[in-house]
VEXMIZA-81424 format. One record per residue (C-alpha): x, y, z. Coordinates in Angstrom, 2 decimals. Example, Ala and Ser with C-alpha at 12.3 -4.5 7.8 and 13.67 -1.06 7.14 Angstrom:
BEGIN
<rec><px>12.30</px><py>-4.50</py><pz>7.80</pz></rec>
<rec><px>13.67</px><py>-1.06</py><pz>7.14</pz></rec>
//
This chain:
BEGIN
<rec><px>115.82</px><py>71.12</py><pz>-23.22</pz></rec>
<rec><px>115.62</px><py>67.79</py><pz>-25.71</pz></rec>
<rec><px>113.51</px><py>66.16</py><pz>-22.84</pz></rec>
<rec><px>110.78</px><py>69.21</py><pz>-23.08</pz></rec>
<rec><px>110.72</px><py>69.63</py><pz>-27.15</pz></rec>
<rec><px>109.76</px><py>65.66</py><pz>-27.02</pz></rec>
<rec><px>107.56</px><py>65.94</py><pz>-24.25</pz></rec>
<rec><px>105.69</px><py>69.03</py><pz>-25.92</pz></rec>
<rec><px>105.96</px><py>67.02</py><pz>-29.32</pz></rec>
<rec><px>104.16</px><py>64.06</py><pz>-27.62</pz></rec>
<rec><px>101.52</px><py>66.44</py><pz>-26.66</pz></rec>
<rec><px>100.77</px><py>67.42</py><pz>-30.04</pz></rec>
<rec><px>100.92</px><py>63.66</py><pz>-31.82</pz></rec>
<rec><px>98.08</px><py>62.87</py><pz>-28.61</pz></rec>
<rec><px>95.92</px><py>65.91</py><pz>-29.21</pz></rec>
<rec><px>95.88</px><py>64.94</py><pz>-32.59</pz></rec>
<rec><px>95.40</px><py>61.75</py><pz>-32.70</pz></rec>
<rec><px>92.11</px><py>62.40</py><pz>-29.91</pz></rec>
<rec><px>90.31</px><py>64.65</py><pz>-32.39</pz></rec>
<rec><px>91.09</px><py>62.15</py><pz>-35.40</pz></rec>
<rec><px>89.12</px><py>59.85</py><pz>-33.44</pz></rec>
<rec><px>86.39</px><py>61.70</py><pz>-32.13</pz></rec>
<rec><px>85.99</px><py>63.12</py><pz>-35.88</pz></rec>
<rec><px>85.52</px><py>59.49</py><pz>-37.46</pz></rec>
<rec><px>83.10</px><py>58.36</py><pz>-34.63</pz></rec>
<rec><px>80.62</px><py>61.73</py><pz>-35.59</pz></rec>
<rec><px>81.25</px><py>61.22</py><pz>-39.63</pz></rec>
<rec><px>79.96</px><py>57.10</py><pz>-38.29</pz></rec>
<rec><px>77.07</px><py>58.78</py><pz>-36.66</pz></rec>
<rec><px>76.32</px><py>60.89</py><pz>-39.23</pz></rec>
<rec><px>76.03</px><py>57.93</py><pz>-41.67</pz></rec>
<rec><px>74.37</px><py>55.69</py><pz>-39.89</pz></rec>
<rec><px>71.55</px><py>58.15</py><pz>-39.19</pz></rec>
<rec><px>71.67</px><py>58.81</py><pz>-42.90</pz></rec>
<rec><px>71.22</px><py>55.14</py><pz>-43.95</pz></rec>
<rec><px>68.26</px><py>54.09</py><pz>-41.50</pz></rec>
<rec><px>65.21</px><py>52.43</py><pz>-42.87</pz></rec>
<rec><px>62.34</px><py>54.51</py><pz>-42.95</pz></rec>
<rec><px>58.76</px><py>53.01</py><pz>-42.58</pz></rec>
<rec><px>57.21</px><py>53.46</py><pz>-45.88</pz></rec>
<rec><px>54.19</px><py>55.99</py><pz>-45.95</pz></rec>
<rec><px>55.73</px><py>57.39</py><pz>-42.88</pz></rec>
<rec><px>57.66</px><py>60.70</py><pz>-42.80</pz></rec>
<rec><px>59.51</px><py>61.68</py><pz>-39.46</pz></rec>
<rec><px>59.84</px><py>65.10</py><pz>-40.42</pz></rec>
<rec><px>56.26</px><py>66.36</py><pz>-40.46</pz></rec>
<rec><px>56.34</px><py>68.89</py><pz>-37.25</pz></rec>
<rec><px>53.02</px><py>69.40</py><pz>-35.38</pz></rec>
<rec><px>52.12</px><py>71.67</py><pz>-32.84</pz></rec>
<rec><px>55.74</px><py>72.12</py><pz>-32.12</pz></rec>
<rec><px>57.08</px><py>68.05</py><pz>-32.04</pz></rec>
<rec><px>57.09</px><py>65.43</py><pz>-34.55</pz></rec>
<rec><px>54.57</px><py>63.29</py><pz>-35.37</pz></rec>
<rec><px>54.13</px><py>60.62</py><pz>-38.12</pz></rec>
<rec><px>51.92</px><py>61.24</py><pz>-40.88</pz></rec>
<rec><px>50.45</px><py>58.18</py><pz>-42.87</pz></rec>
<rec><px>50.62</px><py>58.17</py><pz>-46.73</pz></rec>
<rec><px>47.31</px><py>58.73</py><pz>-47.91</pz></rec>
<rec><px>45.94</px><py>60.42</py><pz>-44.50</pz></rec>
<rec><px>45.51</px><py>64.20</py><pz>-44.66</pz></rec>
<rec><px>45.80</px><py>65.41</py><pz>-40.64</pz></rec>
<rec><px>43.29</px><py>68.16</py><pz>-41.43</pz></rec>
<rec><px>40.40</px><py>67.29</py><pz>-42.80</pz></rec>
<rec><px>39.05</px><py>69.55</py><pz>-45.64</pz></rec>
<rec><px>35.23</px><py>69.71</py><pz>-43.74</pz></rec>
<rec><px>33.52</px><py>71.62</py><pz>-46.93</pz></rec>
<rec><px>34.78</px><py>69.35</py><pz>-49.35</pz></rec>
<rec><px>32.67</px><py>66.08</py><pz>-47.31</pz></rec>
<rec><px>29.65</px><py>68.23</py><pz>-45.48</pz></rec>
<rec><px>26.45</px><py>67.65</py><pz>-47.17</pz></rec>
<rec><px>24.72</px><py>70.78</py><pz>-48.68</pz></rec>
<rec><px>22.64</px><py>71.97</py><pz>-45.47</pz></rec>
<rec><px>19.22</px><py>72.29</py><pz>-47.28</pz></rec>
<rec><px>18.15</px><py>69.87</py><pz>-50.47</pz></rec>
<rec><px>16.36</px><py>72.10</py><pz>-53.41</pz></rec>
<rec><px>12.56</px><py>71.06</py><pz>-52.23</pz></rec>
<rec><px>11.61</px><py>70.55</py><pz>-56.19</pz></rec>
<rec><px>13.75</px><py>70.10</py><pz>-59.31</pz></rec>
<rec><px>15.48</px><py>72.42</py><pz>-61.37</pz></rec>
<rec><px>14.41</px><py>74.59</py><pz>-57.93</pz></rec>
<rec><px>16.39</px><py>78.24</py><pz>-58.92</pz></rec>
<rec><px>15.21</px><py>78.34</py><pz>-62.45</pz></rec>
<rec><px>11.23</px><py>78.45</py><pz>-61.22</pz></rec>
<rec><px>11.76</px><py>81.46</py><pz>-59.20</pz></rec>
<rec><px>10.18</px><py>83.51</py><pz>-60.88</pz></rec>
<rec><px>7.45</px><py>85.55</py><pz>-59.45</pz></rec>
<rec><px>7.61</px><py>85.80</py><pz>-55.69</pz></rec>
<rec><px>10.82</px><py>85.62</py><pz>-53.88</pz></rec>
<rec><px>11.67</px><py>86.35</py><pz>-50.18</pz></rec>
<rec><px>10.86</px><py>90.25</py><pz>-49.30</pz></rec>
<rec><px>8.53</px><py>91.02</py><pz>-52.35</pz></rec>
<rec><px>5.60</px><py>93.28</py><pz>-51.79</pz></rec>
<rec><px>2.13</px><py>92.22</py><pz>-53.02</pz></rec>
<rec><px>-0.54</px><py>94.43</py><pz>-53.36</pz></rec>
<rec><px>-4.05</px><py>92.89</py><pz>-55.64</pz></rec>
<rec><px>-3.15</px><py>95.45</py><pz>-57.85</pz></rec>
<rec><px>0.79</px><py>95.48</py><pz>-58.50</pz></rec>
<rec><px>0.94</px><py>91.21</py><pz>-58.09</pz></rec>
<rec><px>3.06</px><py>89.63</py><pz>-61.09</pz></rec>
<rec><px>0.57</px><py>87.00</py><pz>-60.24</pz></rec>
<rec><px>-3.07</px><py>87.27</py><pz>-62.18</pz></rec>
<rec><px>-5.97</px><py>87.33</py><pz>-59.40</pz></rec>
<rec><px>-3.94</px><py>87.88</py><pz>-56.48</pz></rec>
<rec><px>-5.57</px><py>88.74</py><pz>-52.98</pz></rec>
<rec><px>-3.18</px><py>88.78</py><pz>-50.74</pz></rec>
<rec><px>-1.11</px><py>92.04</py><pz>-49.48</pz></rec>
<rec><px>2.40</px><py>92.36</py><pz>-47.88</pz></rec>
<rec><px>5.66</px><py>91.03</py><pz>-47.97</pz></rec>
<rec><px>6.20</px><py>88.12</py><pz>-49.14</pz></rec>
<rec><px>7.59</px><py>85.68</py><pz>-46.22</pz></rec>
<rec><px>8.67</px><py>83.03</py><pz>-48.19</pz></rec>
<rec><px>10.12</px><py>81.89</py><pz>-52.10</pz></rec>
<rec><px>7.10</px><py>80.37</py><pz>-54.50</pz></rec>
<rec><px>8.66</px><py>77.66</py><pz>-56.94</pz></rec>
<rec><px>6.26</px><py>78.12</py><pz>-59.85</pz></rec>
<rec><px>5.66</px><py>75.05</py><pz>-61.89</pz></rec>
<rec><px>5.98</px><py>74.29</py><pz>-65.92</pz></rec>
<rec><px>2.66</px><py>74.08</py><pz>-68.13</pz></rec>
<rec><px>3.33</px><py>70.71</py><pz>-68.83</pz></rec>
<rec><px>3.49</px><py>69.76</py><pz>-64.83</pz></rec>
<rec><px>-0.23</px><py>71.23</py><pz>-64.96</pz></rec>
<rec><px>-1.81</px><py>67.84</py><pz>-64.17</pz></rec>
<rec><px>0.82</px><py>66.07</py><pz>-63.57</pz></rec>
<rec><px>1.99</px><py>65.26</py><pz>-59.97</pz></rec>
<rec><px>5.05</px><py>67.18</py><pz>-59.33</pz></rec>
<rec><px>7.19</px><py>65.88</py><pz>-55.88</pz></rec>
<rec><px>8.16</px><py>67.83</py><pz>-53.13</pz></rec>
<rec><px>11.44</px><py>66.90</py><pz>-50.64</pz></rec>
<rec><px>12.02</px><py>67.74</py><pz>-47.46</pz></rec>
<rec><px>15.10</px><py>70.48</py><pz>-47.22</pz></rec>
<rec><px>16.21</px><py>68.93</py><pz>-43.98</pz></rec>
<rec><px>16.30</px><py>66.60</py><pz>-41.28</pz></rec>
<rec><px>13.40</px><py>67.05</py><pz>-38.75</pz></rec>
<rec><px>10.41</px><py>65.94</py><pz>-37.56</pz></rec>
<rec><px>7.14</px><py>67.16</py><pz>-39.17</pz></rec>
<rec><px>5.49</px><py>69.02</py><pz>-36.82</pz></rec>
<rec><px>1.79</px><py>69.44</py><pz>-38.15</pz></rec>
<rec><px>0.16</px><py>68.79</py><pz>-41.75</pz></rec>
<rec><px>-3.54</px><py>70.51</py><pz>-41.85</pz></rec>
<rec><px>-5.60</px><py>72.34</py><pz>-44.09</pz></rec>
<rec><px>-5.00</px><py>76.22</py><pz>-43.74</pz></rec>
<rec><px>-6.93</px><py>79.48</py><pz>-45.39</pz></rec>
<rec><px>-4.56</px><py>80.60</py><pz>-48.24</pz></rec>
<rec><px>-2.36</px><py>77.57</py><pz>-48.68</pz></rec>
<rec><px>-4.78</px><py>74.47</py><pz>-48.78</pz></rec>
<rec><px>-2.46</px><py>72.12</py><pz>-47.73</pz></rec>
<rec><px>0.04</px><py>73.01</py><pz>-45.93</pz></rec>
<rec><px>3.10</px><py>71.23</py><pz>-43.78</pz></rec>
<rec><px>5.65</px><py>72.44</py><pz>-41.14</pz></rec>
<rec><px>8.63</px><py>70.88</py><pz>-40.23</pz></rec>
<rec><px>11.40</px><py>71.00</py><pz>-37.56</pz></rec>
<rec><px>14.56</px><py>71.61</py><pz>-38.59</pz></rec>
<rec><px>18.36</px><py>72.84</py><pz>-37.17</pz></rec>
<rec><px>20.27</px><py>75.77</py><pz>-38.85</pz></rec>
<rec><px>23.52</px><py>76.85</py><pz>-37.71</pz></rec>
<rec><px>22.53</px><py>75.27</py><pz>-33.83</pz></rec>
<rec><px>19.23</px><py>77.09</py><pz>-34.19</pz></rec>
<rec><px>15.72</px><py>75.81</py><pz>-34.54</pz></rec>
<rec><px>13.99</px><py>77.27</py><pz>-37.77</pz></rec>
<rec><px>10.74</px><py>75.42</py><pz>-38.95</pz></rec>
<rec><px>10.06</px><py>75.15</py><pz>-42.23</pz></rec>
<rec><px>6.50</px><py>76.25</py><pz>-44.30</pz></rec>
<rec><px>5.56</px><py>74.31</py><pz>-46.96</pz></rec>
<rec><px>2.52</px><py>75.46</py><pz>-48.56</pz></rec>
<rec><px>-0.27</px><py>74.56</py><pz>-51.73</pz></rec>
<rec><px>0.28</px><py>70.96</py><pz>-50.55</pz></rec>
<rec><px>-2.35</px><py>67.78</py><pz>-51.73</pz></rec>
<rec><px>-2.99</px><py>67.06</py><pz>-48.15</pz></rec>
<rec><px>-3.69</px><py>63.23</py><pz>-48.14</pz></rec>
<rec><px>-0.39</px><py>62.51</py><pz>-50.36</pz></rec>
<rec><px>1.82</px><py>63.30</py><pz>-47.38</pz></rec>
<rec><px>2.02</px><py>59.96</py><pz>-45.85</pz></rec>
<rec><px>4.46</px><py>60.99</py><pz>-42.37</pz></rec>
<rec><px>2.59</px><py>61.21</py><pz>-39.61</pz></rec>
<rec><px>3.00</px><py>64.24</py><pz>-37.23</pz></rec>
<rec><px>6.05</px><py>63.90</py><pz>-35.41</pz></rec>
<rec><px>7.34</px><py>61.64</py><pz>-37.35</pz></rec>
<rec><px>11.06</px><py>62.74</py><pz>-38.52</pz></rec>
<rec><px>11.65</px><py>63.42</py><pz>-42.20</pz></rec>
<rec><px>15.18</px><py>62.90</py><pz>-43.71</pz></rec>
<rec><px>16.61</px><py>65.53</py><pz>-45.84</pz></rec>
<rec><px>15.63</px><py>64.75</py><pz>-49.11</pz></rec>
<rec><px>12.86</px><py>62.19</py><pz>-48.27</pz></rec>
<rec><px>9.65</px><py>63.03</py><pz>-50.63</pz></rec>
<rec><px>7.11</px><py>64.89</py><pz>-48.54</pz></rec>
<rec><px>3.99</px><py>64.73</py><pz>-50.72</pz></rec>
<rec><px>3.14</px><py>66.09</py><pz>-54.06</pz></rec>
<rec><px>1.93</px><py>69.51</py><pz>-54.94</pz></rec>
<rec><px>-2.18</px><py>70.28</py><pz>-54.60</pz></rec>
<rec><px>-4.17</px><py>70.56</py><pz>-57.51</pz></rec>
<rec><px>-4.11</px><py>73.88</py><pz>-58.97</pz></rec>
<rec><px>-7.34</px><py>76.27</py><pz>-58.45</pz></rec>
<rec><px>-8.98</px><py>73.90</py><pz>-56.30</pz></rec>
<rec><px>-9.36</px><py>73.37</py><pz>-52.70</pz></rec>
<rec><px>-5.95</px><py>71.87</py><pz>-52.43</pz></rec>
<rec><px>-4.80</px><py>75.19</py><pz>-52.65</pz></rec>
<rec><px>-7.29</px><py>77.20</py><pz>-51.56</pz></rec>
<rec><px>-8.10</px><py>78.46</py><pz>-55.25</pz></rec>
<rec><px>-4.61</px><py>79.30</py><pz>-55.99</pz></rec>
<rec><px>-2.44</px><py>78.20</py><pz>-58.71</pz></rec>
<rec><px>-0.38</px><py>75.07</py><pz>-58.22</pz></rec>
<rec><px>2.88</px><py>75.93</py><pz>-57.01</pz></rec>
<rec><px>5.27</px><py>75.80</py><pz>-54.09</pz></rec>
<rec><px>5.48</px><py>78.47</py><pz>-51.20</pz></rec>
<rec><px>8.11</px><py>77.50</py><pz>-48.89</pz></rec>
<rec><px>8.82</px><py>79.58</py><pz>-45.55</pz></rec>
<rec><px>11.86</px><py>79.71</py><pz>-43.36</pz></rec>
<rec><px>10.78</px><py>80.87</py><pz>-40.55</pz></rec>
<rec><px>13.48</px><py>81.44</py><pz>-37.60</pz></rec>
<rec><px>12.74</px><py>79.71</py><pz>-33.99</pz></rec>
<rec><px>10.28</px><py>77.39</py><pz>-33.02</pz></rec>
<rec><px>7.05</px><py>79.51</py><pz>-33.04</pz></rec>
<rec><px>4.45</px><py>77.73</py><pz>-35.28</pz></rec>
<rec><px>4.31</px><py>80.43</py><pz>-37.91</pz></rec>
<rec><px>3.01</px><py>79.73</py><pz>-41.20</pz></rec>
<rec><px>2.12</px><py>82.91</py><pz>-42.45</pz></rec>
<rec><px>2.90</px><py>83.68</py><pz>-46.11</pz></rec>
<rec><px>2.95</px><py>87.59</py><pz>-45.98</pz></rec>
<rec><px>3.85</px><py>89.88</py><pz>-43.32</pz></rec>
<rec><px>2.77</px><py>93.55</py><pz>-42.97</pz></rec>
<rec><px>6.16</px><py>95.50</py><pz>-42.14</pz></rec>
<rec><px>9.15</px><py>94.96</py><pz>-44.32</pz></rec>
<rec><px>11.56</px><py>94.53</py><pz>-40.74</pz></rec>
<rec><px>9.39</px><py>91.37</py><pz>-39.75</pz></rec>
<rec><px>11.13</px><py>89.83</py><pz>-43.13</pz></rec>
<rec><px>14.26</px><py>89.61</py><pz>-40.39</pz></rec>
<rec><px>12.37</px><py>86.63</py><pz>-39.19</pz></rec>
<rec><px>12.80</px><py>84.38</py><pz>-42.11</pz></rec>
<rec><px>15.59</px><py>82.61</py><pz>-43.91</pz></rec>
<rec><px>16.08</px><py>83.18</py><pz>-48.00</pz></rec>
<rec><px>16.09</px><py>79.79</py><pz>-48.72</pz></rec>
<rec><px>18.41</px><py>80.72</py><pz>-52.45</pz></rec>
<rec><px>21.52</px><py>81.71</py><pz>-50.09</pz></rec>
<rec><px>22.08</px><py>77.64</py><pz>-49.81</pz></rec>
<rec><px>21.41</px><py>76.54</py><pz>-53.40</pz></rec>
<rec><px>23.42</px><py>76.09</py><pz>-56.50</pz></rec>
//
């Protein structure tokens, strides 16, 4: 009987002293985990897609795309919202209900005119190119004078872009030649004269959707304005 209450003692004292010792090796674990160098600028607790993955001090892992994209079209003239002030996209134009003195044209308006200031009269006022692309054609047309069309990508689409009441000679690219957004195209045609067909010196511009050659400033059914691009939805 004295034989089993030591031999059942002994038990105890063993299973005791076994999970003292496997306590003081996890509490040794636990510390040495605790006190490991990190890598400065390096956090191993950032979980991605599920793991973990380092992420550098100073890095972001998503990049904030709207914050770096440039603006997709450049204003083509200065101060560019403010002169809109007669024609924009979609107006209809008769001769006899025209905000504009002397008018002769009739329809909706297929593009935005950027009027200029009296003082840029006679002065030569600078027009940029809204986008990258190449300039497809610069000739003399009835109702613009000088007028240039360009090339250009919107939202993986082609569009081409009108610019109309241009000085001809003052826009130096040749056709096909690829203007940068914001490179100067030319400057504006001389008001009432040839360069502009007889019409006041101003800016039409036309965004014109696809790759048709369409310059036309006016179309005759309001649903054929689906075809071009309001040029104000992507300025500030």
């Amino acid at each position: 009987m004295f034989k089993k209450v030591i031999l059942i003692i002994g038990v105890i004292l063993l299973t005791l002293g076994l999970n003292f010792l496997f306590a003081k090796e996890r509490i040794s674990v636990a510390q040495n985990s605790a006190q490991k160098p990190a890598i400065a600028g390096i956090s191993t607790t950032t979980s991605i897609r599920g793991g973990v993955e380092p992420q550098i001090a100073g890095i972001s892992t998503t990049e904030n795309s709207e914050a770096t994209a440039a603006p997709i079209f450049t204003a083509p003239i200065s101060n560019a919202l403010a002169r809109i002030t007669a024609k924009p996209l979609g107006i209809y134009i008769t001769p006899e209900t025209s905000p504009v003195p002397d008018d002769i044209f009739t329809g909706f308006h297929a593009g935005v005119d950027f009027e200029i200031t009296a003082a840029e009269q006679n002065i030569d006022v600078p027009i940029m190119a809204i986008c990258t692309g190449k300039l497809r054609t610069k000739e003399w047309a009835k109702g613009y004078g000088g007028v240039a069309v360009q090339d250009c990508i919107l939202d993986n689409q082609p569009v081409t872009i009108i610019y109309g009441h241009m000085k001809l000679d003052s826009i130096i690219a040749i056709e096909g030649a690829e203007l940068k957004q914001g490179d100067t195209l030319g400057i504006l045609g001389q008001g009432f004269t040839s360069e502009t067909d007889g019409r006041r010196k101003h800016l039409h511009l036309g965004i014109h959707k696809g790759n048709g050659p369409s310059i036309l400033g006016y179309v005759p059914a309001k649903q054929d304005l689906a075809e071009y691009i309001d040029i104000t939805n992507y300025l500030k």
